[in-house]
PAPA-777699 format. One record per atom (N, C-alpha, C): residue in three letters; x, y, z. Coordinates in steps of 0.02 Angstrom, whole numbers, plus 32768, in hexadecimal, padded with zeros to 4 digits. Layout:
REM residues N
ALAXYZ
...
***
This chain:
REM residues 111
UNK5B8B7CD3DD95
UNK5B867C9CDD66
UNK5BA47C5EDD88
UNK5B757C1ADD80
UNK5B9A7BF3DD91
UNK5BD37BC0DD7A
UNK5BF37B9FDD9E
UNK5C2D7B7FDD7A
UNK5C077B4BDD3F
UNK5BE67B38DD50
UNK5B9D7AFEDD18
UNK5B987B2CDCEA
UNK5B7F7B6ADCF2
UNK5B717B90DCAD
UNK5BAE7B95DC8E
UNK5BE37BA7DC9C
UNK5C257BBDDC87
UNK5C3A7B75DC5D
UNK5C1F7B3DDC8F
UNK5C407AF8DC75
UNK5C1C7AF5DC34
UNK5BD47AF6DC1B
UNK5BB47B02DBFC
UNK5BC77B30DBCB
UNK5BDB7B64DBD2
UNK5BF07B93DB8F
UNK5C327B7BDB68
UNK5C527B77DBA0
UNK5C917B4ADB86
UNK5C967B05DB61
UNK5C507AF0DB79
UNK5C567AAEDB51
UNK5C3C7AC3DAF4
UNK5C197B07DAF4
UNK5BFF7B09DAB1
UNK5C537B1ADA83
UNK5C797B4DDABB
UNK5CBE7B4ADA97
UNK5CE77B08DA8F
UNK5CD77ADCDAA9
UNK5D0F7AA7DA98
UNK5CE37A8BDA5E
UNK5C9F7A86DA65
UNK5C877A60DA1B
UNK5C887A7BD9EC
UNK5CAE7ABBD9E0
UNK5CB37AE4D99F
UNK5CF37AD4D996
UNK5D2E7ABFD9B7
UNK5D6A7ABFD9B9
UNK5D627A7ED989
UNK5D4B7A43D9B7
UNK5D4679FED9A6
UNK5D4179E2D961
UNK5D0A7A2FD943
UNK5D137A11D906
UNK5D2E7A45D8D1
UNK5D3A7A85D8E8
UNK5D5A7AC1D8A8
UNK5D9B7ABCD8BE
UNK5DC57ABCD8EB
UNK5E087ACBD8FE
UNK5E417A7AD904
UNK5E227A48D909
UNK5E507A13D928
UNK5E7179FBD8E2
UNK5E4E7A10D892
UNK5E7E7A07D85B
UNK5EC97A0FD856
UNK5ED87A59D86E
UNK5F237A61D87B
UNK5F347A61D8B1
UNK5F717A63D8BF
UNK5FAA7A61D907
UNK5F967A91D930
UNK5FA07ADBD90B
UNK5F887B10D94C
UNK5F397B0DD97F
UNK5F087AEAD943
UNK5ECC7AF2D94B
UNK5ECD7ABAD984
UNK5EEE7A7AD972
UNK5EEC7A3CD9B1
UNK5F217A46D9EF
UNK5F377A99D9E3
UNK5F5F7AA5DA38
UNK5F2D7AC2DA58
UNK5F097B01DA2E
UNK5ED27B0CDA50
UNK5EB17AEDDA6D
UNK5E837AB7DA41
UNK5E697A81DA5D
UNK5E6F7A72DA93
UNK5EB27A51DA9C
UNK5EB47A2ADAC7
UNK5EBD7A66DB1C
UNK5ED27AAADB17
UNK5ED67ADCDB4B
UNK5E8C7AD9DB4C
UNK5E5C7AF4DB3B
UNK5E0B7AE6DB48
UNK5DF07AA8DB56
UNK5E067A7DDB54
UNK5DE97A3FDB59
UNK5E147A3EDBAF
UNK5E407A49DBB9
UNK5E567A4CDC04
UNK5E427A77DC32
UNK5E377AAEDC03
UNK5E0C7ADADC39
UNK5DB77AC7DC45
UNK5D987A9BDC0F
UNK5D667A7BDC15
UNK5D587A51DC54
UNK5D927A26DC4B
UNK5DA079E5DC86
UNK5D9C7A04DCBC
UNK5DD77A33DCD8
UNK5DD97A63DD14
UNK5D9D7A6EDD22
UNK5D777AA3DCF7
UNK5D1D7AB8DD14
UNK5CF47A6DDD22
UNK5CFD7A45DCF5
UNK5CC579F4DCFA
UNK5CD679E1DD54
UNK5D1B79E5DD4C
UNK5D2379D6DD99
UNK5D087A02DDE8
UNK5D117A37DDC7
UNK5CF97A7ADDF6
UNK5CA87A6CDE06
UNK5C8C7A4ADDCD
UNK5C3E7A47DDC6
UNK5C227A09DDF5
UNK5C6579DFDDD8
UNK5C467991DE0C
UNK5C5D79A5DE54
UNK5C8A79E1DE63
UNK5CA879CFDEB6
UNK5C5C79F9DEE1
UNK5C3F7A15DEA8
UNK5BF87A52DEC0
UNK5BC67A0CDED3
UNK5BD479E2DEB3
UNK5BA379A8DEBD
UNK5B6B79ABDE87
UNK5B7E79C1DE44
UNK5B5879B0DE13
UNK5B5F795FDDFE
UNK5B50793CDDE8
UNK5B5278F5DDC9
UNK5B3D78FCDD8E
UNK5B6878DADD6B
UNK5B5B78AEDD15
UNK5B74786EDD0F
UNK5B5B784CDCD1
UNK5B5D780CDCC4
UNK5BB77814DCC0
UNK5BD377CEDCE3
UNK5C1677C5DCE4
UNK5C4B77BADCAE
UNK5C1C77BEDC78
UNK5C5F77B9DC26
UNK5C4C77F6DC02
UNK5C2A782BDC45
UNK5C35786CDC1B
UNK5C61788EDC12
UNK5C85788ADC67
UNK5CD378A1DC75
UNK5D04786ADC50
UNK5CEF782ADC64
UNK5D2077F8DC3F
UNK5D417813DBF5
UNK5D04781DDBC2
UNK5D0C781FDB90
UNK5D307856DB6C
UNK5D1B7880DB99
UNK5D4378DADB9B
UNK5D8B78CBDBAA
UNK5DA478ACDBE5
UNK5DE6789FDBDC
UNK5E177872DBAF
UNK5DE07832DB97
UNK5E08782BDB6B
UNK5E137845DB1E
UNK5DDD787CDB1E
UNK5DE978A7DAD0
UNK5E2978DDDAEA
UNK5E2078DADB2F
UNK5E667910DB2A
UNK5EA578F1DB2C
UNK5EAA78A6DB42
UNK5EE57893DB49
UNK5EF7788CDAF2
UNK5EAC7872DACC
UNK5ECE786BDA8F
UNK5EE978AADA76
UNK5EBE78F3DA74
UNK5EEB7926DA5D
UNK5F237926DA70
UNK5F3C7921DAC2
UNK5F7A7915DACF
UNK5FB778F3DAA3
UNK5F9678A1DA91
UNK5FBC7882DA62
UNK5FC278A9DA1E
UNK5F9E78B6D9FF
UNK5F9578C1D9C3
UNK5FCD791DD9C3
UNK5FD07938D9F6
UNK5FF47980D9E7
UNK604E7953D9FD
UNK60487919DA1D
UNK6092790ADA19
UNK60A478DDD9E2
UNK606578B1D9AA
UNK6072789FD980
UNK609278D4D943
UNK607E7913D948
UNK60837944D914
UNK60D1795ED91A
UNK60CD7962D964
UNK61187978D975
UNK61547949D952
UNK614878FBD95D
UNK616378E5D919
UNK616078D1D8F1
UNK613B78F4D8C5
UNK612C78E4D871
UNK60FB78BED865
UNK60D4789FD897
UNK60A07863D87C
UNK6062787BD87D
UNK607278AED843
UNK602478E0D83B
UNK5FED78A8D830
UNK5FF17890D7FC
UNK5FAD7859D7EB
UNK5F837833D827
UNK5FC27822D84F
UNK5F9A7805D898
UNK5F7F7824D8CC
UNK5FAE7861D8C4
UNK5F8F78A3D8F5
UNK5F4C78A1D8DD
UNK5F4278CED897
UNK5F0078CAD882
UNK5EC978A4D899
UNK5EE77868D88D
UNK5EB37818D88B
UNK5E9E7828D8F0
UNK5ED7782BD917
UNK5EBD7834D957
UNK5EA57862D96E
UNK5E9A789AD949
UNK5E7F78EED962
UNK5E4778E1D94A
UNK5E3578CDD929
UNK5DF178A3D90A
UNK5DCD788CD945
UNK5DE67859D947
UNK5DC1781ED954
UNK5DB17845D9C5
UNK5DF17871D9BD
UNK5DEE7892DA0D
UNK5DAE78CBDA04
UNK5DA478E2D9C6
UNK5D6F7905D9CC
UNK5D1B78E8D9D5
UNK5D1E78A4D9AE
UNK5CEB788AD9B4
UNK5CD47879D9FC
UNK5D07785ADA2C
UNK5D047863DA6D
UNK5CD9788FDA9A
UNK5D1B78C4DA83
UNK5CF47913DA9C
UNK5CA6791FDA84
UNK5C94791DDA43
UNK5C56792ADA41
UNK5C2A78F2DA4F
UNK5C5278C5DA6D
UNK5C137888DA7A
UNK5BFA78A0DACB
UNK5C2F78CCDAF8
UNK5C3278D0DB20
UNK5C287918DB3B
UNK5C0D7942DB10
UNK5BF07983DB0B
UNK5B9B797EDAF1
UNK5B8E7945DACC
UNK5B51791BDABC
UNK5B35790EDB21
UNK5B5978D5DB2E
UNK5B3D78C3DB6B
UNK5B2E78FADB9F
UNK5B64791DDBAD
UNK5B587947DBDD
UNK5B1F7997DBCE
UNK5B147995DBA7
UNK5AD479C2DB73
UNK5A997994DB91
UNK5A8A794ADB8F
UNK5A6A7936DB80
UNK5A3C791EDBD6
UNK5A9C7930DBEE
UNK5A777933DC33
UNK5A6D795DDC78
UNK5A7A79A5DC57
UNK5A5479BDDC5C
UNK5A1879DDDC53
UNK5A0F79BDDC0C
UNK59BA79DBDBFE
UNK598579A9DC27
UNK59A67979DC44
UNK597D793CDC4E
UNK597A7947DC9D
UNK59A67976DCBD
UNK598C797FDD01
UNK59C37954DD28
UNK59FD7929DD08
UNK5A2878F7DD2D
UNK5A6A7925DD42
UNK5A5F7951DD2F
UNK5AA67972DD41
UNK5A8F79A8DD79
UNK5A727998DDA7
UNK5A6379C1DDE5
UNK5A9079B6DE0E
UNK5A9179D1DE69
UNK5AB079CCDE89
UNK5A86798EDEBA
***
């Protein structure tokens, strides 16, 4: 199996995360551990010399930096904003599980 397929399966797990699990705290640690092991494989894929459009990775990191924020907002007490940013980090993520779907059906994510 290749690391692309793997990157690929993994991406269907982070878009289930993105939107059933990032409600509570435990669900947005997970998150954010899959979403790093996501990044890790995205990278493994581009060093193979696959290519994608450049705010696919962009956008992936910054939904993880926001989970990042949002699990140290929780840590102190500023659930409402956590929320508001685990949100808005998921929309990211699936904007950016959208693109990279989109390109590889389209033939752009070759080597």
């Amino acid at each position: 199996m290749s690391v692309l397929t793997i990157h690929l399966y993994v991406a269907f797990l982070v878009a289930a995360l993105a939107v059933l699990a990032v409600w509570q705290v435990p669900g947005r640690r997970i998150a954010l551990w899959v979403v790093t092991v996501q990044i890790a494989l995205g990278i493994a894929v581009m060093l193979q010399g696959f290519k994608v459009p450049w705010y696919h990775p962009a956008l992936a990191v910054v939904g993880w930096a926001g989970y990042m924020a949002a699990n140290a907002m929780a840590r102190r007490n500023e659930k409402r904003n956590a929320l508001i940013v685990a949100v808005v980090s998921s929309l990211l993520i699936l904007i950016a599980y959208f693109v990279g779907m989109e390109a590889v059906k389209n033939g752009y994510a070759s080597p």
